[in-house]
Backbone bond lengths (Angstrom), bond angles and torsions (degrees), N, CA, C in turn:
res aa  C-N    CA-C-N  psi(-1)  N-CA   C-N-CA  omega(-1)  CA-C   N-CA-C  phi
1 X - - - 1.448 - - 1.521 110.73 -
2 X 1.158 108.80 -55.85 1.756 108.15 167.34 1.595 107.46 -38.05
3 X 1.038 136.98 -60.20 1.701 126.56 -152.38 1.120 86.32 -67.11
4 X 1.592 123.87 -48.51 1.456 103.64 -170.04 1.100 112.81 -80.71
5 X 1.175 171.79 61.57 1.400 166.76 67.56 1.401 96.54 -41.14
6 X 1.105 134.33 -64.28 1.689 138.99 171.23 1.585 90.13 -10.76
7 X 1.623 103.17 -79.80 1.437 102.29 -165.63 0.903 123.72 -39.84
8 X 1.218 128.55 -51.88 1.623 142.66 -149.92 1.738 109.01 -97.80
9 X 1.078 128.45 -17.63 1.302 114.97 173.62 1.068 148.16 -101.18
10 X 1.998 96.72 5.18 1.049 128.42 -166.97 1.810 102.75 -93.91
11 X 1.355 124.06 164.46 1.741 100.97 170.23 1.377 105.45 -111.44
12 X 0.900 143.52 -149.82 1.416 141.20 -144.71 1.595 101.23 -90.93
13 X 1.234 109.96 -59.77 1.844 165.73 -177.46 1.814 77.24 -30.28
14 X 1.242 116.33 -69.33 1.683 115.86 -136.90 1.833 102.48 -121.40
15 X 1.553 108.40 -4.84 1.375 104.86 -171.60 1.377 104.90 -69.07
16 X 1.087 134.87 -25.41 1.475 104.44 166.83 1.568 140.70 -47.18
17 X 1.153 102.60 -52.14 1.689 149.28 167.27 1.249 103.66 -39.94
18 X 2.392 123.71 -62.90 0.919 133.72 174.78 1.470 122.60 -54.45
19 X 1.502 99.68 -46.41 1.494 108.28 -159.24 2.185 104.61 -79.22
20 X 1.432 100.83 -25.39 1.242 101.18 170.91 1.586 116.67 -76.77
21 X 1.305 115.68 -26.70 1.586 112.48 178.70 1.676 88.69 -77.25
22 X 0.974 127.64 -36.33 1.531 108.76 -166.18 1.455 112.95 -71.91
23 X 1.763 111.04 -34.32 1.297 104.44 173.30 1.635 120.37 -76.10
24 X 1.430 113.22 -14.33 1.435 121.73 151.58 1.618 122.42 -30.70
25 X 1.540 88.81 -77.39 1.588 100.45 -179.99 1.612 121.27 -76.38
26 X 1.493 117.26 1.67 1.157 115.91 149.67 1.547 121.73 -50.15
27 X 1.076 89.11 -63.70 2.089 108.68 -159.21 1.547 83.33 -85.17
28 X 1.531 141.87 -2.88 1.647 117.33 151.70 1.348 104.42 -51.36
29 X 1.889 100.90 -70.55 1.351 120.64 -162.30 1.963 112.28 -43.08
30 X 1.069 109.79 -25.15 1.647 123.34 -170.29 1.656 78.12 -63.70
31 X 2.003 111.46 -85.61 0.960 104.41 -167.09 0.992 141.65 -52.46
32 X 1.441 136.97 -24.65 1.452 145.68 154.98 1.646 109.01 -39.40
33 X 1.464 122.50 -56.22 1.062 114.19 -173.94 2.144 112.15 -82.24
34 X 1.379 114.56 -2.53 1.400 121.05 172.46 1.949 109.24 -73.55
35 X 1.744 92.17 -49.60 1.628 89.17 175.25 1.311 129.92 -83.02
36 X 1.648 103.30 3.84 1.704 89.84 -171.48 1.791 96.35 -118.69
37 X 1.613 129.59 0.64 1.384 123.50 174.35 0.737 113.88 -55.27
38 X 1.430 138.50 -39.51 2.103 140.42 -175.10 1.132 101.15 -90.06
39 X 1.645 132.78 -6.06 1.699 109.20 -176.47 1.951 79.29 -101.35
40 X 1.259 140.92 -31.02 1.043 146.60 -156.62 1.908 100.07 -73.35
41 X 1.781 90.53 -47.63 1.660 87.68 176.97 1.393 116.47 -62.45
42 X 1.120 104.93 -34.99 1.920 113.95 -165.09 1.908 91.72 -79.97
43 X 0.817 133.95 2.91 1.467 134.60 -170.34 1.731 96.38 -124.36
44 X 0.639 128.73 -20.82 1.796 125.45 -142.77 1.712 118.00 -125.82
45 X 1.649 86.99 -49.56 1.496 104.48 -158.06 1.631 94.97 112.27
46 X 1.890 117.12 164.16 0.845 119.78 155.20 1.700 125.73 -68.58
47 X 1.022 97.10 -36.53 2.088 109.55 171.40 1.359 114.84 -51.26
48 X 1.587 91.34 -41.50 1.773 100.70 -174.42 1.433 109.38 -68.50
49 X 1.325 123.82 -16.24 1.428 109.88 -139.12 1.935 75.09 -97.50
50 X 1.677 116.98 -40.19 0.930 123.80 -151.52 2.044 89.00 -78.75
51 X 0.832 121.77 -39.17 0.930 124.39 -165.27 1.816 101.82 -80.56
52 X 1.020 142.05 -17.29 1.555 149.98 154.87 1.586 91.83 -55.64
53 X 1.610 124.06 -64.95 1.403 122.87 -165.42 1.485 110.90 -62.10
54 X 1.150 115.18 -38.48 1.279 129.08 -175.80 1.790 109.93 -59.24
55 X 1.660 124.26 -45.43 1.006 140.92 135.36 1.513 127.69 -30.31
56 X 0.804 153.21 -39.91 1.223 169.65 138.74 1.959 107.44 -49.05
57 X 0.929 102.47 -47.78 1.600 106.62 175.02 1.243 119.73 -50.85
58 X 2.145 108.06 -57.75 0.928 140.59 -176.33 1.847 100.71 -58.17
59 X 1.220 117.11 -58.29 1.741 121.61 -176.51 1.664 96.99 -60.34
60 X 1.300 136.11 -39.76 1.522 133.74 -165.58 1.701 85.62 -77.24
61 X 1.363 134.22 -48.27 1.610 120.86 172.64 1.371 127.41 -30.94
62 X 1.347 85.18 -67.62 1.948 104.02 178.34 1.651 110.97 -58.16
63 X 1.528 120.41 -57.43 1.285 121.25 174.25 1.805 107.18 -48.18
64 X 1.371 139.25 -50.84 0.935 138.74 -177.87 1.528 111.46 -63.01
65 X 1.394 136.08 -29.46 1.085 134.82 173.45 0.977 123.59 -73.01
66 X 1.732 130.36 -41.95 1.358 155.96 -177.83 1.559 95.86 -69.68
67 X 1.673 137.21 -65.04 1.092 144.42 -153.55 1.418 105.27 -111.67
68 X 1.239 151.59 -8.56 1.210 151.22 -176.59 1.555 110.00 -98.77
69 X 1.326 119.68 115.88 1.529 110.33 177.19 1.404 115.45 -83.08
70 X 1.587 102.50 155.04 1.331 89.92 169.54 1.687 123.35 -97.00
71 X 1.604 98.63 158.89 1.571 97.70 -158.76 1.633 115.73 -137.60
72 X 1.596 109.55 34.62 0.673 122.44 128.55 1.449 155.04 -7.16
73 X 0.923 148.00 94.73 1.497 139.70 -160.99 1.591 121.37 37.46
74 X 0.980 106.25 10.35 1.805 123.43 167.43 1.405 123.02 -82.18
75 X 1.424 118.41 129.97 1.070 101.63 176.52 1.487 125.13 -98.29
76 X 1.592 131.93 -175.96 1.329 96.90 -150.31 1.322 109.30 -99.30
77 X 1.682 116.65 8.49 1.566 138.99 150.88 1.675 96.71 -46.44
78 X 0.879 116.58 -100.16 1.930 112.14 166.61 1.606 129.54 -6.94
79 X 1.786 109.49 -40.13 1.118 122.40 169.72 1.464 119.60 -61.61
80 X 1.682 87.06 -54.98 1.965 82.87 -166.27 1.423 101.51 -73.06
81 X 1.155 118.55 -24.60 1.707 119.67 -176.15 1.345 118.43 -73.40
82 X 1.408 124.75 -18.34 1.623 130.39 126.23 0.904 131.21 -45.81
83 X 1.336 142.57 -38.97 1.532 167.64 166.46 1.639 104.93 -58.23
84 X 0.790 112.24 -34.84 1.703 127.58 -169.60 1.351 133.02 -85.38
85 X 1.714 97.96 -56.06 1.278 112.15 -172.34 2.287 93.60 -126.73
86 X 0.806 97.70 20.99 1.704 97.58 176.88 1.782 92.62 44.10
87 X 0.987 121.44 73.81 1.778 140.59 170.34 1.874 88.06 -82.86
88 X 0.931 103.60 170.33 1.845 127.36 171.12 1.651 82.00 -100.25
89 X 1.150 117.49 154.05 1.674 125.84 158.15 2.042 95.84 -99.89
């Protein structure tokens, strides 16, 4: 679901640029969560650690619902012009 939002929210102009910082901060977010699961288990519990991530999942849901438009049958003329001028999609 991420790449595709990648695609689509970017406008023509900058999606290269966009879609590479996003796949950037993908493979941060990977590693952030690779080095900190065993200090999280040894701190947490294993449940805990999963259940912190699980938390974090749950807040990236809500933020994506609240702030993510939908884009749906839109084209991506419609997109950036949401992006731009804060339009409703």
């Amino acid at each position: 679901l991420g790449w595709l939002i990648l695609s689509e929210v970017f406008p023509l102009s900058v999606r290269g640029v966009g879609m590479s910082l996003g796949s950037l901060s993908n493979w941060l977010f990977n590693l952030i969560v690779a080095f900190t699961f065993l200090k999280l288990v040894h701190a947490l519990s294993p449940a805990g650690a999963f259940w912190l991530y699980a938390a974090v999942g749950v807040l990236g849901l809500i933020w994506g619902y609240y702030f993510l438009p939908e884009t749906k049958g839109k084209s991506l003329e419609q997109i950036e012009s949401h992006w731009r001028h804060s339009t409703p999609l």
